[in-house]
Residue, then its C-alpha position, 0 to 999 in steps of 0.5 A: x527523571x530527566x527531562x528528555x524522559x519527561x517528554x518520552x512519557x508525557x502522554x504514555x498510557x499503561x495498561x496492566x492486566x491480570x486475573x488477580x487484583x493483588x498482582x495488578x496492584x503490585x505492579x502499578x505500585x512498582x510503576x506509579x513513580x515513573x508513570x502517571x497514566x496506568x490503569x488496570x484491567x482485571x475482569x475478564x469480561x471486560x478486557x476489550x472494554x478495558x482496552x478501547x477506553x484506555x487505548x494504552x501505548x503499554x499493555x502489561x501482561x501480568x498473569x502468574x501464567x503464560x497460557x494465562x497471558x496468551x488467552x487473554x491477548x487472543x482474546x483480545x483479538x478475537x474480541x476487539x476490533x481497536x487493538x490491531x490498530x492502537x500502536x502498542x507494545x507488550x510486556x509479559x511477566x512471567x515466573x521463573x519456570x516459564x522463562x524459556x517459554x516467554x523468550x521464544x514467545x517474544x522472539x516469535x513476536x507474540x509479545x514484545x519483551x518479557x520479566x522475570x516477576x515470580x517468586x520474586x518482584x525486587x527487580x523493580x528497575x527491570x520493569x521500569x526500564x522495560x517499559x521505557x525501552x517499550x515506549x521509546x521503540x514506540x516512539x520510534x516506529x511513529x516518527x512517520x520514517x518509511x521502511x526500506x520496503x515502503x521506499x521501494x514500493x514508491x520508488x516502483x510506482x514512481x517509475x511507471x510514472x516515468x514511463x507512462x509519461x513517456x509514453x503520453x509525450x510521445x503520443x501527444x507527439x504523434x498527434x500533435x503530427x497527425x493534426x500538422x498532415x491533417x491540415x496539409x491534406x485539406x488544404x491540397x483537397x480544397x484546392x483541388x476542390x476550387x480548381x474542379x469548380x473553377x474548370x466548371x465555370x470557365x467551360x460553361x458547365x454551370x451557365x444554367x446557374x452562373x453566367x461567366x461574361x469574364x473568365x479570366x477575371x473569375x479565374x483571378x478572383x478564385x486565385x486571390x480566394x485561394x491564397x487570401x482565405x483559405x490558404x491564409x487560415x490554414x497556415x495560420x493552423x499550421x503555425x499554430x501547432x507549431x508552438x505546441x510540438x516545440x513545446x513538447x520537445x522541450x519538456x521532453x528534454x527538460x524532464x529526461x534527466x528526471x526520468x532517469x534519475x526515477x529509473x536509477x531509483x528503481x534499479x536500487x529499489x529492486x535490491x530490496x526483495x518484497x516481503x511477502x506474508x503467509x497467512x496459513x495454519x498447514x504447514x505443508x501448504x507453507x512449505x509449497x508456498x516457500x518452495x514456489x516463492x522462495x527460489x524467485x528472491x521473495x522474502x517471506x514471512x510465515x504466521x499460522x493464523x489471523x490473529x497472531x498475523x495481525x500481531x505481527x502487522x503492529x511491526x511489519x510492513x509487507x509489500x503482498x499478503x497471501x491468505x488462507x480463507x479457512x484458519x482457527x480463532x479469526x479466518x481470513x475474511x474477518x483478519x483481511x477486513x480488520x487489517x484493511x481498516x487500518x490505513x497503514x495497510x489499506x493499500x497492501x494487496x491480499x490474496x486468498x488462498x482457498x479450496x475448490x468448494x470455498x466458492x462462496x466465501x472468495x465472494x466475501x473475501x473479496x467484498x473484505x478488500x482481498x484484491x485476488x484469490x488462488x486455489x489449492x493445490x496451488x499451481x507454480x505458474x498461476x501463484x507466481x504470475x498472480x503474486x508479480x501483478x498484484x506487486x506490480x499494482 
């Protein structure tokens, strides 16, 4: 093995899980040369244990059936709460009469590859080279390299940033003149004010308070107050704000051509459509949906039940979630709580999608973490209007 193989499978963990002792051998024999961390899982009653000690990057599917296989990963959706969360990838074997049936399974994402195993096991190297391709996608999806839609969805928010500071600058502006007239204003209504006092004492109208012996002399020391303590201090505010709208020009200037390179960001960013999954298990209701939100440039993606949508998060990253409340094996409150624990998606709104008399459970869903609810039979305008908000936040 070369060293860059090595290192690919230093630390990989396999799982090889079956209802027979003997298969499960088998295949860890055909492993054992290339791997060193496998185990394997044949109880029934302790597959999610199994699964959550072992935490494996691979789990190997080998049931000499495929109704076999399906029921126990379902099962391991229903009963786990870490297998949504731990990044791995599946392999199925499968016999010879169920080839056709473990390719289109795959192709729907439900499990990742699949090998020819039954009546024969010779092909050992297609196994092998399985789960090298296996642990190397798996590699690839951890490098921390954002999607096309993850970009976008940053370059979104980044421009509401560009605009709100726009906005903030311009009226931290308005104020910044606001506060300049304000200044203005009292020192023409204190000098007003004097001049009122002032016309007081020099007609005698105060002399049961203030005895005048010098008018003129009292008029050029109100004067010389005027000038040197009052008209002196509020200039000095006034040039004290000067400062601060220089400086708010300047910055404006400064971060402009910024804001229009996070603009033309964005107008890039609008060419990649969000990507949108439907959670639902009528496929009239997902046919309502696709006529609504197709036409509008969204991408979509359709699943029919909570555990096969958190199978497919393992590879998806979708901008919105819309989800029925009322599905088969995991309903939409526990599949939004499972895939709001998992911080890649913690932050992807979720919208309910309910009947009128599921009052009681959009109350829990939203306590689960979905963001809004919509209810059947869905409305054009109010679907459209609550999908573009819960994009734009």
């Amino acid at each position: 093995m070369s060293v860059q193989r090595k290192n690919l499978h230093a630390a990989a963990t396999i799982l090889v899980a079956s209802d027979g002792l003997g298969d499960a051998n088998l295949v860890t024999k055909l492993l054992s040369p290339e791997y060193d961390d496998i185990s394997v899982s044949t109880d029934p009653d302790k597959a999610a244990e199994d699964f959550e000690k072992r935490l494996p990057d691979v789990l190997v599917l080998a049931f000499n059936t495929m109704s076999k296989a399906e029921g126990y990963y379902l099962g391991l959706y229903r009963q786990s709460e870490k297998v949504h969360v731990q990044p791995h990838r599946t392999i199925i074997l499968c016999n010879k009469d169920e080839v056709n049936r473990a390719y289109k399974a795959c192709k729907k994402e439900y499990f990742d590859d699949y090998v020819l195993f039954w009546p024969m096991t010779n092909d050992a190297p297609r196994l092998l080279m399985s789960v090298y391709h296996a642990l190397r996608e798996l590699n690839t999806a951890g490098s921390g390299e954002p999607s096309s839609a993850e970009f976008a969805a940053q370059s979104r928010r980044l421009s509401g940033l560009g605009n709100l500071l726009d906005r903030q600058i311009h009226q931290g502006s308005q104020q910044i003149d606001i506060v300049g007239q304000s200044i203005l204003q009292a020192e023409r209504e204190i000098n007003a004010a004097l001049e009122v006092f002032s016309g007081k004492l020099t007609r005698g109208e105060l002399s049961e308070v203030v005895k005048v012996e010098n008018i003129a002399a009292l008029k050029n020391e109100i004067d010389q107050f005027k000038r040197n303590e009052i008209e002196h201090r509020l200039r000095a505010a006034m040039q004290s704000v000067i400062p601060v709208k220089k400086w708010a020009e300047e910055f404006k200037q400064e971060y402009a051509p910024h804001v229009e390179s996070v603009r033309a960001l964005n107008s890039m960013a609008d060419h990649i459509r969000p990507l949108i999954l439907v959670v639902d298990d009528d496929d009239f209701q997902r046919k309502i949906v696709n006529q609504i939100l197709a036409p509008e440039g969204y991408r979509l993606e359709f699943v029919s039940d909570g555990v096969e949508a958190l199978n497919k998060l393992r590879k998806l990253r979708p901008d919105l979630i819309l989800m029925d409340i009322v599905m088969s094996d995991l309903d939409g409150i526990e599949t939004t709580r499972r895939l709001k624990a998992m911080p890649q998606f913690a932050q992807v709104p979720v919208i309910m999608m309910t009947g009128k008399s599921e009052g009681g459970a959009v109350r829990d869903s939203l306590k689960a973490g979905a963001t809004n609810f919509v209810v059947k039979p869905f409305d054009r305008e109010t679907l459209l209007e609550k999908v573009t908000t819960s994009l734009r936040i």
